[in-house]
N, C-alpha and C positions, 0 to 999 in steps of 0.2 A: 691537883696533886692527890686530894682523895680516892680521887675517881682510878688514878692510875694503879694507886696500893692497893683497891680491893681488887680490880682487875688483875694484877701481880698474884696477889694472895690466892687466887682463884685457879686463876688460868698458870701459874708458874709452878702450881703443886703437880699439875697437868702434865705439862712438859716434863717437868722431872722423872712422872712417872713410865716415859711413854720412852724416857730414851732407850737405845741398844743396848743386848746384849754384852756387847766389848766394851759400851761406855761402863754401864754396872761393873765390869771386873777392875775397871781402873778408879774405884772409889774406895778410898779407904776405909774399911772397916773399925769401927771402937764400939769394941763392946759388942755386947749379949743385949737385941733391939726385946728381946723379953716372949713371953707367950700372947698368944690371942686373947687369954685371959685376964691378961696385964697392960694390951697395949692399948684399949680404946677408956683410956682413965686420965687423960692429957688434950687441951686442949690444940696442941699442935699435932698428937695422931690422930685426932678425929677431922681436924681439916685435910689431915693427907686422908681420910677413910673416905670422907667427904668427896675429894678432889676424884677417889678413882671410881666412887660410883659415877659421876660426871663423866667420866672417862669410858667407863662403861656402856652407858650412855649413845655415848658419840661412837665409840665401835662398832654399834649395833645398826645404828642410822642405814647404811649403805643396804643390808637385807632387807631391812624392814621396808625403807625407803623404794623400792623396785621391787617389793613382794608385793603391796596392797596397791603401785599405778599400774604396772604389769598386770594383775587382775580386773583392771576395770576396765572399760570403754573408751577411756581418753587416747589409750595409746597406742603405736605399732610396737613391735621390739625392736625391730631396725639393726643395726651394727652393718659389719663392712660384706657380708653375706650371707644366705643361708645357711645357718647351722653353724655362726659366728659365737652364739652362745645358746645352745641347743636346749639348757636348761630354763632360762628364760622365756625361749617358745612356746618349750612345755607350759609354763604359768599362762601367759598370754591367749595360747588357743587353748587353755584346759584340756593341755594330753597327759598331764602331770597324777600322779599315784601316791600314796603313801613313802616312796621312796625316792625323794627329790630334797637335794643338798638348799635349796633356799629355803622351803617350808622348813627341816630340821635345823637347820643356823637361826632362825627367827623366834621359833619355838626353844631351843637351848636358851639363844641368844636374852629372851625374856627371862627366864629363871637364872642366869649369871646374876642382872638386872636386882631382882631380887634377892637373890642369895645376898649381893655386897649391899644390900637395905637392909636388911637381917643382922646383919653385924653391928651394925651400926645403931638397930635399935635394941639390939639384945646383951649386944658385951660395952655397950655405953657407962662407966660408972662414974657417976660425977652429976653435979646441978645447975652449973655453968649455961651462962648464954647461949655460950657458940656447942656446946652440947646438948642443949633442949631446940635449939634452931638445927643442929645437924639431924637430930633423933625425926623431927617434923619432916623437914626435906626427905630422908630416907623413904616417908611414908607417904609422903605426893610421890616419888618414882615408882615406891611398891605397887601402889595402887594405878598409877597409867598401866606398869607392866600385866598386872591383871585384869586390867580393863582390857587389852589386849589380847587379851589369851582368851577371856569369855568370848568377844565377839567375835573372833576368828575362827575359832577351835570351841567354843561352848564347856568341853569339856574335861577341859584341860585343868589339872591340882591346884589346887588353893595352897598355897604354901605361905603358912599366918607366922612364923616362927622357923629358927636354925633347925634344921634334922637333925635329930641323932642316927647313926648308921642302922638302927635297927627300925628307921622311920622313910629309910631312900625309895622303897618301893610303894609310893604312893598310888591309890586307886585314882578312877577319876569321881571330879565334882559335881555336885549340883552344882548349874548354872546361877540359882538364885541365892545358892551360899555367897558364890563368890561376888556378886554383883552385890549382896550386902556387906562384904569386907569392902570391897573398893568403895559403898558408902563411910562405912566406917573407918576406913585408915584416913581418906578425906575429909571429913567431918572433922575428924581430932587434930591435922593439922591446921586444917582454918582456924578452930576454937582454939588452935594452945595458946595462941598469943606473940608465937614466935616467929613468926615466916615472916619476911620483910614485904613491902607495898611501898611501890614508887611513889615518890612526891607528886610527882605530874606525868602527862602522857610525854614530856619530852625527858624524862631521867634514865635515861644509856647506861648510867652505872646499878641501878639496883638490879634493873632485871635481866642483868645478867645469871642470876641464880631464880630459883623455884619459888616466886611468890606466893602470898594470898589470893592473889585475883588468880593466877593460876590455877591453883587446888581449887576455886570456885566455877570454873568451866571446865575444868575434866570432871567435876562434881553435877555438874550443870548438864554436861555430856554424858554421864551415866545415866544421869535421869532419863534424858529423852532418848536412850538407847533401850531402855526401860519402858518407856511409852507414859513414866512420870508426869507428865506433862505439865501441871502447876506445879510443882517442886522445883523441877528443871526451867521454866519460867523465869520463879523467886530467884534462882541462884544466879542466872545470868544475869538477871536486872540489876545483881551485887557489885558484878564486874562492869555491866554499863555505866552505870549510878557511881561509882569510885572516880570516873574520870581522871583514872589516870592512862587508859590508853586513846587513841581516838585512828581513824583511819589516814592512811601518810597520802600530806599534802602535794608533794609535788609529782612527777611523771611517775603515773601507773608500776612502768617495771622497774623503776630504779627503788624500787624498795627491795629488788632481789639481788641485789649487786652489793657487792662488800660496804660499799662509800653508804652506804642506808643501816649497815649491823645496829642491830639494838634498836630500832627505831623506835616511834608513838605506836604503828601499829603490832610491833611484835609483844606476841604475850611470853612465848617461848620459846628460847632459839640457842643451840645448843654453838657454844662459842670458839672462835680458830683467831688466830693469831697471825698478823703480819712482821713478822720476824724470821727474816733470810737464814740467821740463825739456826733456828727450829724447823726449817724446810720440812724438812725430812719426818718430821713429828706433829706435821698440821696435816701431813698428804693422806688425801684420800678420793676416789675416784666418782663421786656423784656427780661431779660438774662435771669430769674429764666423760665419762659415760655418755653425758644426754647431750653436749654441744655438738653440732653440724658433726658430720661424717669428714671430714679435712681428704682424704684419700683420694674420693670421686669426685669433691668439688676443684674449683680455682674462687681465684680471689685477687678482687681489685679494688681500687675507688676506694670511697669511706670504710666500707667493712676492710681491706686491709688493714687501715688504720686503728680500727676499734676493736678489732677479734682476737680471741688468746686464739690463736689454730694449732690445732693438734688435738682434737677429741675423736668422738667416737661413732656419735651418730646413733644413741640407741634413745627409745621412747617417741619420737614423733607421732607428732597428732594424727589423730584419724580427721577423717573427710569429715565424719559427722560431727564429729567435736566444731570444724569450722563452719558447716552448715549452721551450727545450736548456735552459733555467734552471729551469723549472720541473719537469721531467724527472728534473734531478739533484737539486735540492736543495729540492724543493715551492714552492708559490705563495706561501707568507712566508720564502724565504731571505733570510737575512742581507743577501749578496753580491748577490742579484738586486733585490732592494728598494734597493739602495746603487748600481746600475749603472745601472738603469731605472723606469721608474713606465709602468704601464698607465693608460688614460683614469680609471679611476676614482680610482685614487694622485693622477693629477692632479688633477682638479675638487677633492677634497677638501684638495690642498695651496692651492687661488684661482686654479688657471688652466684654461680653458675653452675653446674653439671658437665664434667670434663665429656669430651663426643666419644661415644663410645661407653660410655658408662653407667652406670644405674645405683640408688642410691635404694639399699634395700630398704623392706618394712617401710616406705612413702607412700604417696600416693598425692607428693607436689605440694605438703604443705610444714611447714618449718617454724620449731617453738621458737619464740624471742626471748619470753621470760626468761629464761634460765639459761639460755646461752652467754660461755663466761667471755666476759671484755677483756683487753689488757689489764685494765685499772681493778679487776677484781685478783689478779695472781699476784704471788710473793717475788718468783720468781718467771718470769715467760719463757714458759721450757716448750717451744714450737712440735719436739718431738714426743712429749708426754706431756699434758697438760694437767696436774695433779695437784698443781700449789698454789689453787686458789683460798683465798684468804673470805670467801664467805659465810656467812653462816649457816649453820643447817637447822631450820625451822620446823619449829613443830607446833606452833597453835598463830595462828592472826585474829587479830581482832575483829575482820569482817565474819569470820569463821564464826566468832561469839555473835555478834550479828546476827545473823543470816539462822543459828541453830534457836538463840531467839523469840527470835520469828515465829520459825517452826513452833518452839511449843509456846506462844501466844496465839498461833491459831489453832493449833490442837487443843487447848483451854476454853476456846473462845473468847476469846481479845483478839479484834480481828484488827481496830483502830491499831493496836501495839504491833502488831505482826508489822500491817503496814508502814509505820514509819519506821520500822528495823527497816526492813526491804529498802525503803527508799533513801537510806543514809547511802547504800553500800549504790543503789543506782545512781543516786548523785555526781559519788567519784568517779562515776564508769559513764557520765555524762548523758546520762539516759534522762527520760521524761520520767516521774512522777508516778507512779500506780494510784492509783484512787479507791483498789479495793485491792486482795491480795489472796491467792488458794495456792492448795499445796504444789498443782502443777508448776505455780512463779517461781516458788520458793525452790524447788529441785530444778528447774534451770538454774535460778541464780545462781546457786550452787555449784552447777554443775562449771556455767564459765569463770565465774569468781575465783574457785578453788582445784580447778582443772589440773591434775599432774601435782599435787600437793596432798598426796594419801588420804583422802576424806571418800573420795567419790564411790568404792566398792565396797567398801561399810555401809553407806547409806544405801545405796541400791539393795545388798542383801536386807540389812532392814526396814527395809520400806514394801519389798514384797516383790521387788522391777525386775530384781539379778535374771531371772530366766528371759524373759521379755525383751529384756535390753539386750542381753550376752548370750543366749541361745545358738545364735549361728557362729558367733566369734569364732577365728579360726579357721572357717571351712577353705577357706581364700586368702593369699597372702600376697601382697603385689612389692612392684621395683617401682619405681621413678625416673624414667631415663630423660626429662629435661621436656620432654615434645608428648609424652604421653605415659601412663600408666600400665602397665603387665603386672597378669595375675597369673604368674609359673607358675605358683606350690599349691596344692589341696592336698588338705587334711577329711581323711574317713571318720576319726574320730575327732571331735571337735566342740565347745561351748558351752555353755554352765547348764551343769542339770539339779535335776531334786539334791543330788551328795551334795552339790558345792555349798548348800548353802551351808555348813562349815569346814572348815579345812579336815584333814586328814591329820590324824595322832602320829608323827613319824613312827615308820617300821620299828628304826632302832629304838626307840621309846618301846615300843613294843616284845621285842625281842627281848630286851633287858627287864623288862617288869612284868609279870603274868600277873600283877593286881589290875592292870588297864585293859579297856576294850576299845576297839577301835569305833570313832563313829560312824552313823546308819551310811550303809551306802559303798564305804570303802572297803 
């Protein structure tokens, strides 16, 4: 019963906020709800203030989500053909410019993020629990969002405080301003004393909001985006050492499927609702995006049984992504069998390649993880598939694992790096390492966390992005069942010296003559 009120209290501010239009007209009005400067003085507007940065939150998912896998290695863009989603491509082969609608949604999309943290730590009046616990949370969000914007953009405004109108045209930052506020705002929520910590790695109801151990691996992850390396160390060892997450026990992918929400391994996951109800107010298109392409395929045998059908078919793995799998842990691993299926996994699971057809951005090989089941939708709407009931994750705990690692061998603790490494090879049923260098470590990485917004951050800071993503693009192929075509080439094409940070949007530009664009663009 506990567990269902805080959920309620969480997740029902949510929904309330998210309804339509025409629902809002048909509510009745009492009363004057007051000024901005009046309203965050109450305990129940600060959980609605609460609720819609959360909301915020989850709005943003879907850019962000397909801006930083679209940019890396792991993926094709896929969809139903060429020039299915044009802008997408652009990301994928880097033909993309200062003026591209995902780059500006994600960079807006960060300072909404912000802004509703801003309110919340600045027109807070009061000393209340659940106001010194909302004031903390606001500032684990501020600080992911600027964590964000540093390593994407570098140079993109620190925004520590509400503007005032005569403060809108902000300059750009130093990089190492901002990487000491997101020290800073983190810092202060770990120490306030207020941010909740699960009981144990099996408590479903606490972390469903922004803990302690979370503000200690995005703290953790600064560090070592920092090159911190024993700071970043110390702070993960916080989050290991807490045991209250541990890595989920049973089949590899069913930790991505609704029926696993909230597990031992999620540190952060941003929360939807199975309520027929609320249809319409949990939908959104990440799952419906990345399952099988439904159009070009058929479908029989068990996969009839087990598939929501009706997506879209965009993201599918690259060849090499299944190559690095098969590399490491051979052509029947565990973890590779549980992430992906090759054409032949397919046809023998009942799904196929209609004659005649071709399944663009392929190249014959198809994610599993994240393909949605029946048992993950609200409602199984075969012609839109948009009402799955999953959640959308944002930190795992092999993730704290695995980064570690990284800075236990960066320190020199090479014993520690190692048995990181080897918890997360365990689950993935691999042998043992007996020593451990950075190359293991950025595999592991790369398969563990594959298609989960990690891998193009690390690349550019590791020094790989040109190396790895250079040719990206030049070639684009179909999948027609029997073999592979490579129609499209691209003149312009793959990650060069600019990319390694994004581009300041135009409109940001156009609108503010305090900013410069960065080198390159």
């Amino acid at each position: 019963m506990k567990k269902n009120r805080l959920y309620i209290a969480l997740l029902g501010l949510v929904s309330l906020m998210t309804v339509s239009c025409n629902s809002e007209l048909d509510i009745e009005k009492h009363g004057n709800m007051g000024s901005m400067d009046t309203y965050y003085t109450t305990d129940e507007n600060i959980n609605t203030a609460t609720a819609s940065l959360y909301l915020e939150m989850r709005s943003n998912y879907f850019n962000w989500f397909f801006l930083k896998n679209l940019l890396s290695d792991d993926v094709w863009t896929g969809g139903g053909q060429r020039g299915d989603n044009g802008e997408m491509e652009k990301l994928n082969e880097y033909r993309f410019d200062s003026n591209h609608g995902s780059i500006e949604g994600v960079y807006s999309g960060l300072y909404s993020v912000i802004y509703k943290a801003n309110l919340i730590i600045d027109k807070t009046q009061g000393e209340t629990a659940v106001m010194k616990r909302a004031i903390n949370e606001a500032k684990v969000f501020r600080a992911w969002a600027h964590f964000e914007l540093v390593s994407l953009w570098g140079t993109a405004p620190k925004v520590d405080h509400l503007l005032e109108p005569s403060e809108y045209r902000q300059g750009n930052s130093d990089p190492a301003e901002t990487w000491a506020f997101v020290e800073q705002d983190l810092n202060d929520a770990i120490n306030s004393g207020t941010l909740p910590s699960k009981t144990d790695a099996n408590d479903a109801e606490t972390g469903i909001r922004a803990t302690k151990e979370f503000a200690q691996a995005l703290l953790g992850k600064a560090y070592l985006f920092q090159d911190k390396y024993s700071q970043a160390a110390a702070m993960l060892d916080n989050v290991i050492n807490s045991n209250k997450y541990a890595l989920f026990e049973g089949e590899y992918d069913a930790q991505f499927h609704a029926l696993a929400n909230n597990n031992c391994e999620s540190v952060f996951e941003l929360q939807k609702r199975n309520d027929p109800e609320q249809l319409w107010n949990q939908l959104d298109m990440v799952f419906l995006m990345q399952g099988w392409r439904t159009s070009v395929l058929t479908y029989g045998g068990q996969a009839a049984m087990d598939l929501a059908i009706g997506t879209y078919g965009f993201c599918n793995p690259r060849e090499s992504l299944y190559d690095a799998f098969v590399e490491w842990e051979g052509e029947d691993g565990y973890r590779l069998n549980r992430t992906m299926m090759n054409y032949d996994q397919l046809t023998a699971y009942g799904v196929s390649v209609l004659p005649g057809a071709a399944v663009y951005g392929n190249e014959g090989y198809f994610f599993w993880k994240n393909q949605s089941l029946k048992s993950d939708v609200i409602t199984d709407m075969s012609y839109f598939q948009g009402g799955q009931f999953i959640n959308l994750k944002m930190m795992r705990y092999a993730e704290v694992l695995l980064m570690a690692a990284e800075a236990h061998l960066q320190s020199g603790n090479s014993s520690k790096a190692t048995q990181y490494i080897n918890l997360v090879r365990a689950r993935a049923k691999e042998e043992p390492l007996t020593s451990v260098t950075m190359d293991d470590i950025k595999m592991e990485k790369r398969l563990e966390l594959c298609n989960e917004c990690v891998r193009y951050q690390d690349l550019v800071r590791w020094g790989d992005a040109k190396a790895v993503m250079g040719q990206q693009g030049k070639d684009v192929p179909a999948f027609t069942g029997t073999d592979v075509q490579w129609n499209w080439h691209n003149d312009k094409y793959g990650f060069q010296d600019k990319n390694e940070l994004l581009p300041i949007p135009l409109k940001e530009l156009e609108l503010n003559p305090n900013m410069t664009q960065n080198p390159g663009w």
